[in-house]
C-alpha positions in Angstrom: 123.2 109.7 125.5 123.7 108.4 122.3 127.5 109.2 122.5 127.7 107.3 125.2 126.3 104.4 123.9 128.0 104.3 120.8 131.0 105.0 122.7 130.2 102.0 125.0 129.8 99.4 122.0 133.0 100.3 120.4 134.6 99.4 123.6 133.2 96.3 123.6 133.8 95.3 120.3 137.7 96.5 120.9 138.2 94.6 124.1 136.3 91.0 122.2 138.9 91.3 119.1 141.7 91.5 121.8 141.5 88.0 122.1 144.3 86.8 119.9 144.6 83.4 120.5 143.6 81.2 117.3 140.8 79.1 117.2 142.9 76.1 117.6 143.8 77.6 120.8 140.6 78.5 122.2 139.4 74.9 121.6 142.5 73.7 123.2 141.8 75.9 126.2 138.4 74.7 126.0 139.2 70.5 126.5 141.3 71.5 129.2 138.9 72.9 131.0 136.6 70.1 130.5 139.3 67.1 131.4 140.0 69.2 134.5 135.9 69.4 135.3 135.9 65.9 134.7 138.9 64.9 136.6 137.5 66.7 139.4 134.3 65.0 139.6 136.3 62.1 139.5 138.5 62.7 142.5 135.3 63.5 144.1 133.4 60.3 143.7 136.8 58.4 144.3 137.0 60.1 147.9 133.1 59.0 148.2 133.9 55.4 148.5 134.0 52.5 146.2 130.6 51.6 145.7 129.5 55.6 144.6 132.7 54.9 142.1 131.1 51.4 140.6 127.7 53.1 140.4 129.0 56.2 138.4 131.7 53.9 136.3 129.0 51.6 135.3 127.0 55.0 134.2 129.8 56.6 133.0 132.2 54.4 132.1 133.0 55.8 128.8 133.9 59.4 130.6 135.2 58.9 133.7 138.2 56.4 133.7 140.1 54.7 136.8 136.9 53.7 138.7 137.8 49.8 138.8 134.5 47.6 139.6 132.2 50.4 137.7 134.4 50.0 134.4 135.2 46.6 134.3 130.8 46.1 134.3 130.6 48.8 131.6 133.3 48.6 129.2 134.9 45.2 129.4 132.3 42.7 129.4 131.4 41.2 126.5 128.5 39.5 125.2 129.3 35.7 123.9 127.3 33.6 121.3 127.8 30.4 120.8 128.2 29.2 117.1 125.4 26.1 117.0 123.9 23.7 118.9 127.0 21.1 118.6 129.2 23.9 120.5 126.5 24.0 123.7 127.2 20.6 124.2 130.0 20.6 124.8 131.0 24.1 126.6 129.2 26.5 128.3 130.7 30.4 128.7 129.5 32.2 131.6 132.0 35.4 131.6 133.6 37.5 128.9 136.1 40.5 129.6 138.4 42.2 127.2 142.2 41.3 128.9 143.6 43.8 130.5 146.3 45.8 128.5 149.9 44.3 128.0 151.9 47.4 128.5 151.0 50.5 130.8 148.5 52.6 128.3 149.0 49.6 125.8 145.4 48.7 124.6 143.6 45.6 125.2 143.8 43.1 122.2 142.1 40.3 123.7 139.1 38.2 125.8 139.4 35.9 128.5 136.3 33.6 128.5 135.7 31.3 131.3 134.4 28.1 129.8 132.3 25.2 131.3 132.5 21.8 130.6 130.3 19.0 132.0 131.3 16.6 129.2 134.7 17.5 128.7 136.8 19.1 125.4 140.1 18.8 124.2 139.5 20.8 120.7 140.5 24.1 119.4 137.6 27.0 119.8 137.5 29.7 118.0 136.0 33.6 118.7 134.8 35.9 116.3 134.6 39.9 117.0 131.7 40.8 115.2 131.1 44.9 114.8 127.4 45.3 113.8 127.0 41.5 112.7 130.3 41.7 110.3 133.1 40.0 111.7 136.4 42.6 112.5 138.3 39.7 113.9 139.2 35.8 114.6 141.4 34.2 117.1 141.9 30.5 118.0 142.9 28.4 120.8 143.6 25.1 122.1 142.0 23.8 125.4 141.8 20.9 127.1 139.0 21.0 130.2 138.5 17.7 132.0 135.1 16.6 132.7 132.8 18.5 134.9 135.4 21.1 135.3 136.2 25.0 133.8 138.8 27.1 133.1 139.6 30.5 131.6 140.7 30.6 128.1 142.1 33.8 126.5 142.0 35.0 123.2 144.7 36.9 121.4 143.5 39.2 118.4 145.7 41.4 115.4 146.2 44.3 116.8 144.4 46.5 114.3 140.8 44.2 115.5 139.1 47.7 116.7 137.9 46.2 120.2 135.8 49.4 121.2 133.8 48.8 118.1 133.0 45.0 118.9 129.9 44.7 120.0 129.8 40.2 120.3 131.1 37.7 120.3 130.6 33.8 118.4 132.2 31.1 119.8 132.8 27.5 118.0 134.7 24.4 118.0 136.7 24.0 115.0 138.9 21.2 115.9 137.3 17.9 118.1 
């Protein structure tokens, strides 16, 4: 009996150190088994309808890409502070969304913020990308809104502004 068992656990341990793959290679094996899992589930809740796919994207958005409505809730809205009293008078921001990218898998480098103005402006704002309450990031732009009326204004940043890690936004006038 004892033969057998010892006999047994020498097999085992011969057919384990079989494997000769690297590490690197069994971690690689690994993530592909995961993307594919996940992949799956997203073919899944694609084929379940849109509003199944904006539920899950706006839980998931980070995981599962490609699920439109869900991600752009999630991922590409951005909150929007303005600088001081002075700049609520004269604009208002009700939406805040990273631009979509430039180039297919380029990466976004800007916001488009729809601004409100019942006075009217014709001034240069400016937004700061804060990460954590430190500022990663400044852009400018002219804009001229007639009274009572709204428009969209966009945002360009330096490329190297690390949008995932922005967390806000502060918007002020800098030129009346």
């Amino acid at each position: 009996m004892f033969k057998k068992l010892a006999l047994l656990g020498t097999a085992a341990l011969l057919l384990a150190a079989c494997d000769s793959r690297t590490a690197q290679e069994k971690g690689q094996d690994l993530a592909k088994e995961k993307l594919d899992f996940v992949q799956g589930i997203g073919n899944v809740v694609k084929g379940q309808g849109k509003d199944l796919g904006s539920t899950v994207g706006e839980g998931v958005g980070n995981v599962v890409t490609g699920l439109g409505k869900g991600i752009d809730v999630s991922t590409q809205a951005k909150p929007v502070r303005l600088a001081d009293p002075a700049v609520a008078k004269a604009v208002q921001v009700t939406r805040a969304q990273e631009m979509p990218p430039a180039a297919e898998g380029g990466k976004s480098k800007g916001m488009s913020v729809y601004v409100v103005s019942e006075e009217g402006v014709n001034a240069t704002l400016r937004l700061l990308a804060l990460s954590a309450g430190a500022e990663v990031g400044r852009s400018t732009a002219k804009v001229k809104i007639a009274k009572g009326d709204a428009s969209y204004v966009d945002f360009e940043f330096d490329e190297r502004v690390p949008m995932g890690s922005v967390d806000q936004f502060t918007l002020a006038v800098v030129q009346p």
